[in-house]
PLY file of the C-alpha trace (Angstrom):
ply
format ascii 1.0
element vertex 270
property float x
property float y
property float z
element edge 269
property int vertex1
property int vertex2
end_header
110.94 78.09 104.54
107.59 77.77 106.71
107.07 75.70 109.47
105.91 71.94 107.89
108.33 69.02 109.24
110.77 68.70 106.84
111.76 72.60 107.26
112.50 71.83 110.72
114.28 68.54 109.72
116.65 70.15 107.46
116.89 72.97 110.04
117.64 70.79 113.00
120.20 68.33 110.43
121.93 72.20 109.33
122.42 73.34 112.80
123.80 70.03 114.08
126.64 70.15 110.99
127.28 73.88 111.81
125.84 74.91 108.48
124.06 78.67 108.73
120.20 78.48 109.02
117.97 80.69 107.26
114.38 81.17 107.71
112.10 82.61 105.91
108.12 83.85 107.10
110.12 83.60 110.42
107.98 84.92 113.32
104.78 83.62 112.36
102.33 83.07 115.66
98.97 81.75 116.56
99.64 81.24 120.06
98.93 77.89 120.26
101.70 75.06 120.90
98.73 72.05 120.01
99.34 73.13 116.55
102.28 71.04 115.17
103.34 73.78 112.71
103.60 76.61 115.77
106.07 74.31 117.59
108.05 74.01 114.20
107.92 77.70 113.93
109.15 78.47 117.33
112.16 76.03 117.49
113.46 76.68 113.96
113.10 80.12 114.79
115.68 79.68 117.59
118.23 77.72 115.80
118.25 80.02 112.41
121.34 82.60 112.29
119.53 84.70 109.52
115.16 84.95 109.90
113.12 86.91 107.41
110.14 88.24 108.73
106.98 88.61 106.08
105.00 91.48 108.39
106.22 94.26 111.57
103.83 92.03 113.76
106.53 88.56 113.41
109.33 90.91 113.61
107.59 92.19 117.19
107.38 88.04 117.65
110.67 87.20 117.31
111.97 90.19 119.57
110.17 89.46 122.41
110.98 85.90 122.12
114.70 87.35 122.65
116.05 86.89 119.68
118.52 89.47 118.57
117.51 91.86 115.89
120.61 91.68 114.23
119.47 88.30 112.42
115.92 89.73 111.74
115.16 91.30 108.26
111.72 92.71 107.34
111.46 91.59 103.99
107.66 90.91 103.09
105.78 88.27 101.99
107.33 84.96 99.18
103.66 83.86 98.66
102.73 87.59 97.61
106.11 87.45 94.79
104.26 84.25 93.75
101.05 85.18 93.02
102.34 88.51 91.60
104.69 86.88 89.18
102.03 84.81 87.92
98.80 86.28 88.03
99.31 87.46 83.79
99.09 83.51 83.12
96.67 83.23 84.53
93.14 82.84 82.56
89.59 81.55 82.71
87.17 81.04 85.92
85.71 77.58 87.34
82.18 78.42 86.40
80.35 80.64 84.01
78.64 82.79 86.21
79.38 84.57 89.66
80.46 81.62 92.35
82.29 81.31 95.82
85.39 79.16 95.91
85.75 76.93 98.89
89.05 74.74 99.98
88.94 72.51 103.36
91.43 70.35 104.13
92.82 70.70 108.19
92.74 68.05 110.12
90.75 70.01 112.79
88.04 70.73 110.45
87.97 67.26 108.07
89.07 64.28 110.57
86.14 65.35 113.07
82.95 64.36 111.35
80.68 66.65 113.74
83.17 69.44 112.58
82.89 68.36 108.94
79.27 68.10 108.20
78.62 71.31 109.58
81.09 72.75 107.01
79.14 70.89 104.69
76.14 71.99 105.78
77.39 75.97 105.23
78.57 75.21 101.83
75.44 73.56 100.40
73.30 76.31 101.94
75.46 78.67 100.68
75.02 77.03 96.93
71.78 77.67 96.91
72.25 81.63 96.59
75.63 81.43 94.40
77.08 78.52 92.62
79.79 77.07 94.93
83.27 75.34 93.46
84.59 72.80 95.61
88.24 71.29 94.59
88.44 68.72 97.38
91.67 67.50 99.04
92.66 64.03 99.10
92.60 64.20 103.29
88.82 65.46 102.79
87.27 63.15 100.29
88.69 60.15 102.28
87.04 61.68 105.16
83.96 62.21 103.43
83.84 58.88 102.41
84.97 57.46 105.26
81.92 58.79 107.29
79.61 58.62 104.50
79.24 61.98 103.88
79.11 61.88 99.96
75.22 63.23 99.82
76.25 66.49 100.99
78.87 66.60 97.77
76.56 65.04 95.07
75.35 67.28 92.90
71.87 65.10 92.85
71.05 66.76 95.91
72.84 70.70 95.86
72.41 72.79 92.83
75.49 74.57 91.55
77.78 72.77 94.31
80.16 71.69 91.91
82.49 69.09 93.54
86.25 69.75 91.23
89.81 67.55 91.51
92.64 69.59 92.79
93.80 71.70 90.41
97.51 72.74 89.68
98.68 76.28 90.87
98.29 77.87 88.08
94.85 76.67 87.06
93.68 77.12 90.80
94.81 80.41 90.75
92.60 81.84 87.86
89.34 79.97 89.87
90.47 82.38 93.15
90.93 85.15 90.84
87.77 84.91 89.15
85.31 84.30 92.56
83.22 86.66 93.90
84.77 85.12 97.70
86.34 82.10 99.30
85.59 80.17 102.22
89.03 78.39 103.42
90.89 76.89 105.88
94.39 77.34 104.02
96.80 80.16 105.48
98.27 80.84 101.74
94.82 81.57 100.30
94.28 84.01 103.15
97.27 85.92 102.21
96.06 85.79 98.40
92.35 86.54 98.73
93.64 90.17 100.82
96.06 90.77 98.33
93.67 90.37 95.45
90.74 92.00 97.25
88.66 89.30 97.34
86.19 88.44 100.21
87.52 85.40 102.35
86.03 83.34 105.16
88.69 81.56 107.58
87.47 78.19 109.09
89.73 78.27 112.12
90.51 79.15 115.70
92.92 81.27 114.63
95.51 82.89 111.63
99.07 82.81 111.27
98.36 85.85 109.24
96.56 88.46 111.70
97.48 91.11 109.31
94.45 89.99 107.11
91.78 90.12 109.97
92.89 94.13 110.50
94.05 94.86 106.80
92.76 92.63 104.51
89.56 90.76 103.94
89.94 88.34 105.78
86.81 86.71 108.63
88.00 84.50 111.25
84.98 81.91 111.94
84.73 78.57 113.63
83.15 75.32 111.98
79.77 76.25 113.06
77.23 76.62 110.32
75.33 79.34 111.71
78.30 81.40 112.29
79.45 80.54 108.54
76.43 81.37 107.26
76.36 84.85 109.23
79.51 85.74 108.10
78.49 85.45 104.67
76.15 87.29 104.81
78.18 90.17 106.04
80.64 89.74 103.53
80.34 92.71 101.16
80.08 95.01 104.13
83.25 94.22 105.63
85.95 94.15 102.70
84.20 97.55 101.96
85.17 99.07 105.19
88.54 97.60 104.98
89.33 99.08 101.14
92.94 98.84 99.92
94.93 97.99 102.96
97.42 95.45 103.28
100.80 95.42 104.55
102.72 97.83 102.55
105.96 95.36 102.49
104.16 93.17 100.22
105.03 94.17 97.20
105.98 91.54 95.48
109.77 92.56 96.35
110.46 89.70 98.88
112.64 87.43 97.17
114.82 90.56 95.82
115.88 91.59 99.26
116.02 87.96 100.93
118.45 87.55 97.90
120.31 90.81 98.92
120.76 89.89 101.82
121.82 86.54 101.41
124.70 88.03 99.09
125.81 90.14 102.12
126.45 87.31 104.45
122.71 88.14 106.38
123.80 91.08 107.67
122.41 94.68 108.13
124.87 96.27 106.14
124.93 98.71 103.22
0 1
1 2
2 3
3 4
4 5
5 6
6 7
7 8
8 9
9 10
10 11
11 12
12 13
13 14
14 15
15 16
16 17
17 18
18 19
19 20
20 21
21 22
22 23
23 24
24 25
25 26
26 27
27 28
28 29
29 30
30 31
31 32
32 33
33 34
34 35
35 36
36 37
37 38
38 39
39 40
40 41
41 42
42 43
43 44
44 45
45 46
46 47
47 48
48 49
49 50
50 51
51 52
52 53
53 54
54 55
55 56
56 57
57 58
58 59
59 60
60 61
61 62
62 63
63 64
64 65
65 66
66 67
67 68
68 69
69 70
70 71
71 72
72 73
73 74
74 75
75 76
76 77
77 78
78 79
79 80
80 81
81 82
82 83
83 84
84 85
85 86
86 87
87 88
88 89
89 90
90 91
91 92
92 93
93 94
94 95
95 96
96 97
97 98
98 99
99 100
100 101
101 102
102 103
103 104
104 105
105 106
106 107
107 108
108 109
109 110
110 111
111 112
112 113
113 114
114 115
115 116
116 117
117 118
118 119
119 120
120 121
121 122
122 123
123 124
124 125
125 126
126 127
127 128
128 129
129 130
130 131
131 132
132 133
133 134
134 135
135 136
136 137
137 138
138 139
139 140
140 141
141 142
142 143
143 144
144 145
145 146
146 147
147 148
148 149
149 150
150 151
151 152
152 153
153 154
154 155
155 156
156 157
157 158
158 159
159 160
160 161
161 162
162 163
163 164
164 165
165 166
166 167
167 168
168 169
169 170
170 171
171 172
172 173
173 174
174 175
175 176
176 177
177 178
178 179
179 180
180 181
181 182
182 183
183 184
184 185
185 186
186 187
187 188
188 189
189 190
190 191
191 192
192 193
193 194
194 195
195 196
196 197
197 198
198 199
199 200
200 201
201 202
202 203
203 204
204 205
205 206
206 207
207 208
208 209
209 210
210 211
211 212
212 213
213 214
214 215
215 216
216 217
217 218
218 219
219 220
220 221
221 222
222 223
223 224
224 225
225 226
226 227
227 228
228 229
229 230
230 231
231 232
232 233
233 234
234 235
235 236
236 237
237 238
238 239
239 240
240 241
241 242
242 243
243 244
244 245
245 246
246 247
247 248
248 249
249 250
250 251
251 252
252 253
253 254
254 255
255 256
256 257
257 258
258 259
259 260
260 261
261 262
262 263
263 264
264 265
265 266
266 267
267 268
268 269
């Protein structure tokens, strides 16, 4: 599943021992072969015998790419099954009023310190109109440290920027349920905020999941504080235009038809 190193590992070990390959969110694109995880995607894409696709646009992906539909299955989203399945356990909030939840943690945005204190920057102006919650990533505190960033985190200096450990699933879960939006670089927590309707801002060049810029509520920005800031602001306005519309294949039915499937030897039949 996905498209970190050890999926094309086993992929690439499978293929070699003539052991069927299955992938699923195959198709996933951002365009961009400097990303390590789009080169992943791309060559365990071409080695898989079965590839479940989580949205029409990675099934369009994989076609043009030349791959034959007969190994290509529509079958929605795994991360969407997740969060549906466990959603009911989940309860309490981070804070006790309203508040924004906000995750950094790519290398693109953290290991640049330019990149980083403008993030920074966004978040503690941003905490000064709503309480922010900040569960920081290993990778980010030791970059914050590292360039002696900590008195944009302490609390000393930001009211209600509330700097949190990272939480388990579960428990993070009820925090994203309970915001009023998130400001992320993660590509799960885009899929979850559009799914749950909450308002999410996207520190990146770019989305694996494209389907939440048209559908969902989803904003693309880049590390800029300014253009954080100004997205923001225009928060409300957009998820309101884009009301209830997200890929109708996530359902929460995913793992039911990859399972199918998989009991019919990957094939298209009945």
């Amino acid at each position: 599943m996905g498209d970190v190193n050890s999926t094309l590992g086993c992929a690439l070990a499978a293929a070699k021992l003539n052991i069927k390959v299955a992938h699923i969110e195959a198709g996933v694109r951002v365009f961009d072969n400097s990303i390590p995880e789009e080169v992943n995607r791309r060559l365990v894409d071409h080695i898989s015998d079965v590839l479940f696709a989580p949205n029409y646009s990675a099934v369009d992906n994989l076609v043009r790419e030349g791959i034959s539909t007969k190994k290509i299955h529509l079958v929605g989203n795994i991360m969407v099954d997740s969060l549906k399945a466990n959603l009911d356990k989940c309860s309490g909030t981070a804070y006790y009023k309203p508040y924004v939840l906000a995750t950094i943690h790519r290398p693109e945005n953290v290991d640049n310190e330019k990149n980083l204190v403008s993030i920074l920057m966004a978040l503690k102006a941003i905490s000064k109109t709503i309480p922010v919650i900040f569960p920081v990533h290993p990778r980010t505190m030791k970059r914050i440290t590292e360039f002696k960033l900590n008195n944009y985190i302490t609390n000393s200096y930001v009211t209600d920027f509330s700097i949190r450990y990272p939480q388990s699933y579960l428990t993070f879960l009820s925090w994203l349920k309970g915001a009023q939006a998130v400001i992320t670089d993660s590509g799960g927590i885009q899929v979850e905020t559009s799914v749950l309707r909450i308002p999410c801002i996207t520190i990146s060049r770019h989305t694996p999941w494209d389907c939440t810029l048209r559908y969902g509520t989803n904003t693309l920005v880049s590390c800029n504080t300014d253009e954080i800031l100004e997205a923001f602001s225009r928060l409300g306005k957009r998820t309101a235009d884009k009301a209830d519309k997200i890929p109708s294949i996530w359902d929460g039915r995913a793992s039911k038809r990859i399972v199918e499937i998989l009991l019919k030897g990957g094939s298209h039949g009945k």
